[in-house]
C-alpha positions as CSV (number, residue, x, y, z in Angstrom):
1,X,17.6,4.3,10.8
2,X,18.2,1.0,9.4
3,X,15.3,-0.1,6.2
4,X,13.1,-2.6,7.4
5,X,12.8,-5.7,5.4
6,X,9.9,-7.0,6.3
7,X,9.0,-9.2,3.8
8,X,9.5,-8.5,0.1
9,X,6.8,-5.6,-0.2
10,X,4.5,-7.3,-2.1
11,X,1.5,-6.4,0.6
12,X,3.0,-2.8,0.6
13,X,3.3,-2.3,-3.4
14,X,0.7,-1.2,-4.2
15,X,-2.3,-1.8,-7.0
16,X,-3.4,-0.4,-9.9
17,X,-5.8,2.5,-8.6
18,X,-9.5,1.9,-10.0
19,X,-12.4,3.5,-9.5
20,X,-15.8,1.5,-9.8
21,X,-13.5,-0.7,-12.6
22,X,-12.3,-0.1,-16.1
23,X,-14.9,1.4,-18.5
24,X,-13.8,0.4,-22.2
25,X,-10.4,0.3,-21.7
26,X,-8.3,-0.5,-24.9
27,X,-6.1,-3.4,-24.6
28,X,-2.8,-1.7,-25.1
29,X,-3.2,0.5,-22.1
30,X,-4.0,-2.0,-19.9
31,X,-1.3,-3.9,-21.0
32,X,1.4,-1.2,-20.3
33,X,-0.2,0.1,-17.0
34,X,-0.5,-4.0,-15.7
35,X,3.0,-5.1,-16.9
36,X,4.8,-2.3,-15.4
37,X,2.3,-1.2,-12.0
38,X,0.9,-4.8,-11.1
39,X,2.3,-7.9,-12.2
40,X,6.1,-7.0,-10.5
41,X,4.0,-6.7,-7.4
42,X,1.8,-9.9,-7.7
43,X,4.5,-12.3,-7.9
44,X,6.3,-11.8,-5.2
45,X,6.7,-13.7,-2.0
46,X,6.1,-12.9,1.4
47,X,7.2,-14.1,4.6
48,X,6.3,-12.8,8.6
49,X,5.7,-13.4,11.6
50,X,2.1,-11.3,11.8
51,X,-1.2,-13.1,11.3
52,X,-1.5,-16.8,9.4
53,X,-2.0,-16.2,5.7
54,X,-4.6,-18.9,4.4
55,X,-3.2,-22.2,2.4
56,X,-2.7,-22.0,-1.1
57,X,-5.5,-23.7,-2.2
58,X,-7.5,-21.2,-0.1
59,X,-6.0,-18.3,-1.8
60,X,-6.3,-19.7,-5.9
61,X,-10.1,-20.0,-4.8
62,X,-10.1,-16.5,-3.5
63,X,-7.9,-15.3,-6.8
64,X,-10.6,-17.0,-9.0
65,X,-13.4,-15.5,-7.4
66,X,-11.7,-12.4,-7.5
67,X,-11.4,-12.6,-11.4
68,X,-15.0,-13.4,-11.7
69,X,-17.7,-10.8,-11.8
70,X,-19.5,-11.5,-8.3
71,X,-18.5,-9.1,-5.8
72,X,-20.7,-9.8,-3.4
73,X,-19.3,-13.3,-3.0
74,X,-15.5,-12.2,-3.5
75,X,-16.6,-9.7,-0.3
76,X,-18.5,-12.7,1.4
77,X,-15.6,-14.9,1.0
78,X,-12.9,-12.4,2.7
79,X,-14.9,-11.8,5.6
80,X,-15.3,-15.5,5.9
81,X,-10.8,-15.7,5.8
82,X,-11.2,-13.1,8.2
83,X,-13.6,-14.6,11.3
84,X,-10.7,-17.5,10.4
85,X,-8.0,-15.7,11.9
86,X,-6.5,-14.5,8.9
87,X,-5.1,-10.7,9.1
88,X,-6.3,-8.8,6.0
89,X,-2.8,-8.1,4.8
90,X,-1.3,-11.3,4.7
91,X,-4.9,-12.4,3.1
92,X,-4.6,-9.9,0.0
93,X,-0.7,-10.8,0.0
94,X,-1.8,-14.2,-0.7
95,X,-4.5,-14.0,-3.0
96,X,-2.3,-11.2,-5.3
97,X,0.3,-13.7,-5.1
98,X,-2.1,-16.3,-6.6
99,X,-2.9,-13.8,-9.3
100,X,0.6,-13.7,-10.3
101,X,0.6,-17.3,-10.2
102,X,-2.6,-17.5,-12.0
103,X,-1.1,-14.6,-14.8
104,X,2.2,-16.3,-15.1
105,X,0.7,-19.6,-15.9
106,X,-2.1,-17.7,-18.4
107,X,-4.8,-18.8,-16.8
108,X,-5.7,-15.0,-16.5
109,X,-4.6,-12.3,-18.8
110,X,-3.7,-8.4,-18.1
111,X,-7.3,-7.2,-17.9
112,X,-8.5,-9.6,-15.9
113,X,-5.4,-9.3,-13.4
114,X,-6.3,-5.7,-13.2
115,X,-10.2,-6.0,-12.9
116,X,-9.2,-8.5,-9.9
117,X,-7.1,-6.0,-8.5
118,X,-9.5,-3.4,-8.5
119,X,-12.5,-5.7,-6.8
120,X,-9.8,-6.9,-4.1
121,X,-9.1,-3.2,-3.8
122,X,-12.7,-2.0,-3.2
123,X,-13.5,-4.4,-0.8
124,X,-10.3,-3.5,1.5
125,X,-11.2,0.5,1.2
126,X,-14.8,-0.3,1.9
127,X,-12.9,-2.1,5.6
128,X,-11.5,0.6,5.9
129,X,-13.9,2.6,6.1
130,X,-16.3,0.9,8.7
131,X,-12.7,0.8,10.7
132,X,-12.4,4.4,10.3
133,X,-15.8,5.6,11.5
134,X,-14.9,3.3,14.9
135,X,-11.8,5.4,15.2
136,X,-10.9,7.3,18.5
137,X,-11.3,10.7,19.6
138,X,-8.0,11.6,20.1
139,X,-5.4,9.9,18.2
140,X,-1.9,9.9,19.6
141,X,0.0,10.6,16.7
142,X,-0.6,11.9,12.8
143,X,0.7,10.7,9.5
144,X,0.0,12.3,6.0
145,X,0.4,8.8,3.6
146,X,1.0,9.7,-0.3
147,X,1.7,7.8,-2.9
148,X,4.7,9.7,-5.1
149,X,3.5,12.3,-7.2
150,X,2.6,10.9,-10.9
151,X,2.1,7.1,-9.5
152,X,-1.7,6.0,-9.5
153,X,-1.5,2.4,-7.4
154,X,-3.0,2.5,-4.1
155,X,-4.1,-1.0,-2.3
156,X,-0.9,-0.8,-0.4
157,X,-1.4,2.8,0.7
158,X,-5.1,1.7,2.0
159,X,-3.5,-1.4,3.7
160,X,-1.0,1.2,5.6
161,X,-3.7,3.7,6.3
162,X,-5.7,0.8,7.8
163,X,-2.8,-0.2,10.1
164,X,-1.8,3.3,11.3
165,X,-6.0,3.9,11.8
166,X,-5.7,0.6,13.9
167,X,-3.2,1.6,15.7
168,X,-4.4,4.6,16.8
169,X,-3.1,7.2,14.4
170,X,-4.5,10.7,12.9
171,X,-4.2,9.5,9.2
172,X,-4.8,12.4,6.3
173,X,-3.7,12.2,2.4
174,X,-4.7,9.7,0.1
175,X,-3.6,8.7,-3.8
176,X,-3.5,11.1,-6.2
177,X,-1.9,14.2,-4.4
178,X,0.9,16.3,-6.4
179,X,3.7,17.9,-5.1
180,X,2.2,21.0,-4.6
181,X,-0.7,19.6,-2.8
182,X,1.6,17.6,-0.4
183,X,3.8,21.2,0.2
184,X,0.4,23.2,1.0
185,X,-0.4,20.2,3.2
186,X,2.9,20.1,5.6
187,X,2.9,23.7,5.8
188,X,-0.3,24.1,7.3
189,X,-0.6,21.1,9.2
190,X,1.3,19.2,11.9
191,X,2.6,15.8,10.8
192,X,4.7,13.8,13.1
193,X,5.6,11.6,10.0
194,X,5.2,11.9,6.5
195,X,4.5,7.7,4.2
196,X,5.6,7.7,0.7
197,X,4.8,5.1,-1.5
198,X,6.7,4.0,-4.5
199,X,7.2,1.3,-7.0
200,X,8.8,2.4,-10.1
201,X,13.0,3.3,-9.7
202,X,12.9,6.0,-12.0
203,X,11.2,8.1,-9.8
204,X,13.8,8.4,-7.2
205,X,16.0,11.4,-8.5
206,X,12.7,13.8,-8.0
207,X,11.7,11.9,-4.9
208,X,15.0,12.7,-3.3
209,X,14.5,16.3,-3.9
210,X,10.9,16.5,-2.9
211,X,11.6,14.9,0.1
212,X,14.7,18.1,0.8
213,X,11.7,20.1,0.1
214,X,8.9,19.1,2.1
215,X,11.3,18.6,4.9
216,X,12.3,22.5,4.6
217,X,8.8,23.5,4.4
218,X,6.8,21.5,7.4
219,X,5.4,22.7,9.9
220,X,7.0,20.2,11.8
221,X,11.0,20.7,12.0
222,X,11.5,17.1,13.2
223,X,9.5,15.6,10.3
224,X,10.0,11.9,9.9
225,X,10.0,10.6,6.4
226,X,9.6,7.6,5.7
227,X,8.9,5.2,2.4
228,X,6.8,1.6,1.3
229,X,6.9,-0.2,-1.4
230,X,8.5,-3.1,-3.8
231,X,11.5,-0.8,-4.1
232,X,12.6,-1.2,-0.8
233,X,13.3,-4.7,-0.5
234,X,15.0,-4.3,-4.4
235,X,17.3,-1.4,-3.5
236,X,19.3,-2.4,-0.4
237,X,20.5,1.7,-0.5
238,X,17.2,3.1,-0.8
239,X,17.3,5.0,2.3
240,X,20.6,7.1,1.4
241,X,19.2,7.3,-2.4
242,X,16.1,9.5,-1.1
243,X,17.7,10.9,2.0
244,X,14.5,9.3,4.3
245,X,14.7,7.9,7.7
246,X,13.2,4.9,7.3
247,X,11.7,2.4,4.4
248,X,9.7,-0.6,5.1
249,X,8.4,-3.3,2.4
250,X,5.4,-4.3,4.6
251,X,2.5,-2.1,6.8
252,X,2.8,-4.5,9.6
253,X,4.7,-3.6,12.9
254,X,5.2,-0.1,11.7
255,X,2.9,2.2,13.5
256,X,4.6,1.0,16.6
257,X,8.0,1.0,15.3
258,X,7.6,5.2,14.5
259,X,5.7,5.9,17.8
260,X,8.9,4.6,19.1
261,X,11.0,6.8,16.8
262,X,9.5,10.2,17.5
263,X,10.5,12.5,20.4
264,X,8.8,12.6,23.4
265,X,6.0,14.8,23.8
């Protein structure tokens, strides 16, 4: 299949993975784990054809608020973009993209970026979840989403899980899984497509071999793969470098895209 560029992946990189926040985190690691996991995502651009994204003023005062410490007004103001018409991926597309702004011009520095992140992050998997106990009773198809073994980012995975949830999909994995863990779980259970996510190039030699691997040991013999992430709009030959089906650099359109792709039932 031919990679889909649909955008430049910033909406499908993914975040800096963070639980509750940062609890006394020393300044050199949240310098490394920023620099190299969330700025190369935040200041990207983004262009579709889905749902409006807001103006640019619009998304510096969202940015800001997300930098501050009120989370209840950061949530308050999102759902306000929302009833606006604004899709929630192009919305935290924007406002990331203003944090890179905001970073790049030092307005904000690496922890802050991060802690921003993290509060952007929590309000989109909190969504989710009032999305996911609306879901329906028999979902068409399934998907087991990942991020690659060893990477801990995961606001683009939650985007992606919302948009296959939405769309009316059987959706099972999560951040965090090894390898082992994501053999166990296409060996035991039907997948009709397997999501990776990746940001960082030096993964893709062990990628391309896991992928040989969990192909050989689903459940499924007709396993899609397929793969998200900044990587996909920077290598133009990352579908032939990991031996996947398909790669997209944005969440949107793709449910419906792989319902078309699989066999029929």
């Amino acid at each position: 299949m031919a990679k889909h560029d649909q955008g430049d992946g910033a909406s499908s990189s993914l975040s800096l993975e963070s639980q509750g926040g940062v609890s006394n985190p020393t300044t050199a690691l949240i310098d490394r784990l920023v620099a190299h996991r969330v700025i190369p995502t935040l200041v990207q651009s983004h262009h579709g054809n889905g749902p409006k994204e807001p103006d640019s003023s619009a998304s510096l005062a969202l940015a800001q608020l997300a930098a501050a410490a009120d989370e209840t007004a950061l949530h308050t103001a999102l759902e306000d973009a929302l009833t606006q018409g604004l899709g929630a991926e192009p919305l935290l597309t924007a406002v990331a993209r203003a944090l890179g702004t905001l970073w790049e011009e030092d307005a904000l520095n690496f922890s802050e970026v991060t802690m921003a992140t993290a509060r952007l992050q929590r309000w989109h998997r909190g969504r989710s979840d009032r999305i996911f106990s609306s879901g329906r009773d028999q979902p068409a198809h399934r998907i087991l989403l990942a991020t690659v073994p060893g990477e801990q980012h995961s606001l683009g995975l939650s985007l992606a899980s919302s948009a296959f949830h939405e769309a009316g999909w059987a959706v099972e994995g999560g951040p965090g899984l090894s390898a082992a863990q994501l053999r166990a779980q296409v060996r035991m259970h039907w997948f009709d497509v397997l999501g990776l996510s990746l940001s960082s190039e030096r993964a893709l030699a062990p990628i391309a071999e896991l992928v040989r691997d969990l192909r050989a040991q689903s459940k499924n013999s007709q396993l899609l793969v397929v793969v998200g992430g900044p990587l996909v709009a920077q290598r133009k030959d990352i579908i032939d470098a990991l031996g996947v089906d398909d790669a997209f650099s944005t969440a949107q359109g793709v449910p419906e895209a792989l319902a078309k792709s699989l066999p029929k039932p």
